[in-house]
Each structure stands twice: as structure tokens, then as C-alpha cells.
N, C-alpha and C positions, 0 to 999 in steps of 0.2 A: 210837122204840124199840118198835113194836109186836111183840105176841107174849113182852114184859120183864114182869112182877109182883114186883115188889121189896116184901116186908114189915121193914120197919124196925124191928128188934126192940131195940134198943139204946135208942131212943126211950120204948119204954114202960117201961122203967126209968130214964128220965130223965138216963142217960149222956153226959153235955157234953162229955167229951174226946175219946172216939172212937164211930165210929157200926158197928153192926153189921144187917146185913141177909141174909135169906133170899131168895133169887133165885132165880126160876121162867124157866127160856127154854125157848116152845115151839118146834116144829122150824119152820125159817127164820130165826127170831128172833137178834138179838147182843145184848150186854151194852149196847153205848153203841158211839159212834162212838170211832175209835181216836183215845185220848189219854195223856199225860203230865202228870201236876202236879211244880207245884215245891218244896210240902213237904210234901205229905200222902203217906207212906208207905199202899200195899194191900195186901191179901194176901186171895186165896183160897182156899177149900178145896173140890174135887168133894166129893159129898153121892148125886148119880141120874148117869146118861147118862154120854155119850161126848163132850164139845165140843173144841173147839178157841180154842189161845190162839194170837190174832194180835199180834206184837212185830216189832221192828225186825229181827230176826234172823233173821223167815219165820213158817210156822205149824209150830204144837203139837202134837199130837191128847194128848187129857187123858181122866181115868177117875175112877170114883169111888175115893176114896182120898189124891190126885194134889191137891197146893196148888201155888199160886204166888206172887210179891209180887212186887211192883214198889218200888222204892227213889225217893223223890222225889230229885226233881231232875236226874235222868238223861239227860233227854228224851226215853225210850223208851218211844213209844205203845204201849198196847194194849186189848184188846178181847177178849171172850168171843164164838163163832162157837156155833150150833149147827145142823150142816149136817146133821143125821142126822132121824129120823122119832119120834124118840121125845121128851120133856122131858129139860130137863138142869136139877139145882136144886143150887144152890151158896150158901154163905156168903162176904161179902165184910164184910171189916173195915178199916176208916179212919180215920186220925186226923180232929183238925177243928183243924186249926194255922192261926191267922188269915193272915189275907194269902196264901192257896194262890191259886195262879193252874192254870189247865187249859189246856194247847196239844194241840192238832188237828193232825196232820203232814199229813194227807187231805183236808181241809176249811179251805174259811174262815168259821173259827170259832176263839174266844178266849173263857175263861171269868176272872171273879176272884170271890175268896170276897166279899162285901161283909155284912158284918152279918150274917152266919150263911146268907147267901142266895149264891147264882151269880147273878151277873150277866153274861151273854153279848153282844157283838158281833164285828163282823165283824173281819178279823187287821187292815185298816186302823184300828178304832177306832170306828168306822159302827154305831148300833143297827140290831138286826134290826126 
């Protein structure tokens, strides 16, 4: 995820239920690879720029102003694009519901929450 600076602002006030972060993407940059969890509800909010949300449904173009969320469990990946020339900085908010799992429609890749941590392998089950 080069070109991502994610500051975890939720953190330094010690926030255990849900995580909130300030998100920098410079141009070429994406949020993360497109994914789905299966209980952590998202939600976005534009802040700078012009990005683009990529979901099941196609792409977005988004503005400052302009939020989004994603509902767990849906299985409708998505992702933040930023195809333009300028920074796009947003806020992303999270629950931290144990036992979340993250699916990859694009990738093979498979994430589970384990003890506050992701743990990632391959969709067969394979560490990276």
C-alpha cells in the first residue's frame, strides 16, 4: 500500500471498541486491496481530493464532503482509488468485533482478526 499514511487517532486515546484513523493517499496510491469483513462494519468520510470507491457494483468518484460504509458481512469488497494528481485524505472508522475475518474477491489472500492482530494466508489456508 504504498503512497497509504494511515495515523490512528483512536489509538492515542485508548479506544478498544472501534478504531478511527486519518488517511493520506498520494496520487497512484489505494486504501488497501479490495475487501469485505464479516463483522466489522466501515464508514468513511472525504476530508481533501477527489477519489474513487471501488465495490461490487463498479467505481464511485467521491469528493470532499461525500462518506461511505460498508455493512459487515455482505461480502462487498471495497477499496479507496486515488487516480488523480493531487492527495486525497479521509477518515475511516471501525469497529474491532473479535473474530472479524477479511475476504479478498481479487487476491489470494484471507485475513482473521486473532488477538487484536490480522493474521493473513493464502484463500487455501497456506502462510505467506
Amino acid at each position: 500500500m504504498e503512497g497509504r499514511l494511515k495515523r490512528p487517532l483512536g489509538d492515542l486515546f485508548g479506544l478498544r471498541n472501534f478504531g478511527v484513523n486519518l488517511t493520506r493517499l498520494s496520487p497512484g496510491a489505494v486504501s488497501s486491496l479490495r475487501h469485505a469483513h464479516s463483522r466489522q462494519d466501515e464508514f468513511i468520510y472525504i476530508l481533501e481530493g477527489h477519489p474513487t470507491l471501488h465495490t461490487d457494483e463498479g467505481y464511485t468518484p467521491l469528493r470532499p464532503g461525500m462518506c461511505a460504509g460498508f455493512k459487515a458481512g455482505t461480502g462487498n469488497g471495497h477499496r479507496i482509488i486515488n487516480d488523480t494528481t493531487e492527495a486525497v485524505v479521509y477518515l475511516e472508522v471501525g469497529d474491532r468485533t473479535p473474530g472479524d475475518q477479511g475476504s479478498y474477491p481479487d487476491d489470494d489472500i484471507q485475513a482473521r482478526l486473532v488477538d487484536g492482530a490480522w493474521v493473513f494466508t493464502h484463500k487455501d489456508g497456506s502462510p505467506y
